[in-house]
C-alpha positions, 0 to 999 in steps of 0.5 A, a space after each residue: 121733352 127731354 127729362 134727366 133721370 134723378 133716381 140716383 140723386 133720390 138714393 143717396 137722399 135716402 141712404 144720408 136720411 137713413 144714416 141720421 136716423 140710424 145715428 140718432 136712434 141706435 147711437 143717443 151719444 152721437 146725438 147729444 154730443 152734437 147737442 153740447 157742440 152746437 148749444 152753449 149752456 146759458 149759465 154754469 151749475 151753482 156751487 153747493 151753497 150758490 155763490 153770492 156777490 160780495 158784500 160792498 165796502 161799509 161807509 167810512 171804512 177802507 179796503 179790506 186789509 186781507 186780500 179778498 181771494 183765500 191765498 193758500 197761507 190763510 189755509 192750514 196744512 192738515 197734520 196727521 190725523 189724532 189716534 182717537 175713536 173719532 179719526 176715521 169720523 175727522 178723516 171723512 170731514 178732511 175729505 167733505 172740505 177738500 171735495 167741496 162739500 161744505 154743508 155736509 162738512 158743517 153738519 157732521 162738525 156740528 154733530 160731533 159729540 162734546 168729548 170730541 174737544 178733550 185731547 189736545 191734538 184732536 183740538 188742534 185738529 178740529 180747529 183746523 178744520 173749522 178753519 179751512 171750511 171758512 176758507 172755502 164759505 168765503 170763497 161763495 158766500 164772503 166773510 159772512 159765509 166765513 165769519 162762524 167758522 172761524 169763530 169755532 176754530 179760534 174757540 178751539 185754538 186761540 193761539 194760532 196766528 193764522 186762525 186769529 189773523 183769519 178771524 180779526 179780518 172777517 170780524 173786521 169787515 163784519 163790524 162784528 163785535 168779536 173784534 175786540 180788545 182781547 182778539 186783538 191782544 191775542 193776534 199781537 201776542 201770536 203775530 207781534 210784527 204784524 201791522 194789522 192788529 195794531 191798526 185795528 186796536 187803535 182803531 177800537 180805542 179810539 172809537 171808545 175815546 181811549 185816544 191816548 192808549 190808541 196813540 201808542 198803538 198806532 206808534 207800535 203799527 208805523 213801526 210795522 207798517 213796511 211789512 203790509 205797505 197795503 195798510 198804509 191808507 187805514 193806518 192813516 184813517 185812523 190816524 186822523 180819526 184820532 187825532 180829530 178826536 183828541 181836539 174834540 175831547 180837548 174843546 169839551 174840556 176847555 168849555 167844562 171848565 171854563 168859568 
C-alpha cells in the first residue's frame, strides 16, 4: 500500500506550535492584546463616587426647569488664582475637580482652615469651587450628589446668579427647604428677566395661602416667560393651583360668616 509521506506537514505543525508558544511566553503583550481584541468587557469601570440613576420626578410637580445635563453656563470659568497663603493649596482643589476627583476634592475643601474665607476674592474663589464640584456630583449622583455643594457656594456668594440659579434649581427638585423666600428674593434681585424665580416664589406663597402675593408674581414670571418657553407648563401649574385656592379660601370665608 501505498502511504504518503506527512513529515512536512508534521514540521510546519511544529514550527506554527512553537511560534505561539514562543509569542506567548517571551511576548505577554501579544497575548493580552489578543485578549482585549477577542473579549469584550462586560461593563465600563464606575465613576469614582459610582453613577446612579436619577431620581424620578416627585408626584404633582413638572419637569424640571433646568436642563438634567451640566451645560457649560451652570459651570464658572476659574478667575485667576487669589495671592493667599493658600493659593497652591486652591490651585491643587482647581486641578482634583477638573481631573474628576471629587471626593478628594471635597475632603481638602472641607479641610480648609476657617480664615481661609477672609479676603473677598479668596471667597469668591472658593465658592467657585464648591460650584463647580456640584456641577460634576450631578453628573453621577443627581441633584442629590449637587445639593450640598451649591449650598456652601451660595454661603459664600449670595450674589452671583449663576450660583443662586444653580441652587434654587437643585433645592427645587429636592423639595428642599432651602428653597425659599430669601433664596428666591436673591435670584430675582442678581437675574430679574429670569422667569424661573418668579414661578417658584409663587409657587412657595401659594403653598402657605399668600394667594394674593403669588398672584403678582406669577404677572411678574408671564411677563418673562419668552425668555424660558420650557416653563410654560409649571407656570400654568401653579397658576391653577392658585387659582383653586383662592376659591377654596373664598368658600371658607363665605361659610364662616354665614349666619
Amino acid at each position: 500500500m501505498y502511504r504518503r509521506d506527512i513529515s512536512p506537514l508534521l514540521a510546519w505543525i511544529g514550527l506554527t506550535l512553537f511560534l505561539i508558544i514562543g509569542l506567548h511566553r517571551w511576548y505577554p503583550s501579544f497575548s493580552l492584546s489578543l485578549r482585549h481584541t477577542t473579549i469584550a468587557p462586560e461593563y465600563s469601570a464606575p465613576s469614582e463616587s459610582g453613577p446612579v440613576e436619577p431620581s424620578p420626578p416627585l408626584v404633582g410637580q413638572p419637569t424640571p426647569p433646568f436642563p438634567s445635563d451640566a451645560p457649560a453656563t451652570r459651570r464658572l470659568d476659574w478667575p485667576p488664582l487669589p495671592l493667599s497663603p493658600y493659593e497652591v493649596a486652591l490651585a491643587v482643589i482647581r486641578d482634583d475637580i477638573e481631573a474628576h476627583r471629587l471626593l478628594l476634592a471635597e475632603r481638602k475643601l472641607l479641610a480648609l482652615p476657617a480664615d481661609v474665607q477672609q479676603a473677598k476674592d479668596t471667597r469668591t474663589y472658593l465658592a467657585i469651587l464648591w460650584n463647580n464640584l456640584g456641577i460634576e456630583w450631578e453628573l453621577t449622583q443627581g441633584t442629590e450628589g449637587s445639593l450640598p455643594s451649591f449650598k456652601r457656594a451660595a454661603s459664600l456668594d449670595d450674589s452671583n446668579s449663576i450660583i443662586l440659579k444653580n441652587l434654587a434649581h437643585a433645592a427645587w427638585e429636592r423639595r428642599d427647604p432651602a428653597l425659599n423666600q430669601e433664596l428666591l428674593d436673591k435670584l430675582i434681585s442678581a437675574a430679574p428677566a429670569e422667569p424661573f424665580p418668579y414661578v417658584a416664589l409663587a409657587d412657595w406663597l401659594q403653598e402657605r395661602g399668600r394667594f394674593d402675593e403669588a398672584k403678582l408674581y406669577l404677572s411678574r414670571a408671564a411677563d418673562r416667560i419668552e425668555r424660558e418657553p420650557t416653563l410654560r407648563s409649571y407656570l400654568a401649574l401653579v397658576a391653577t393651583r392658585v387659582e383653586h385656592g383662592t376659591i377654596d379660601e373664598s368658600s371658607e370665608v363665605t361659610l364662616d360668616t354665614a349666619p
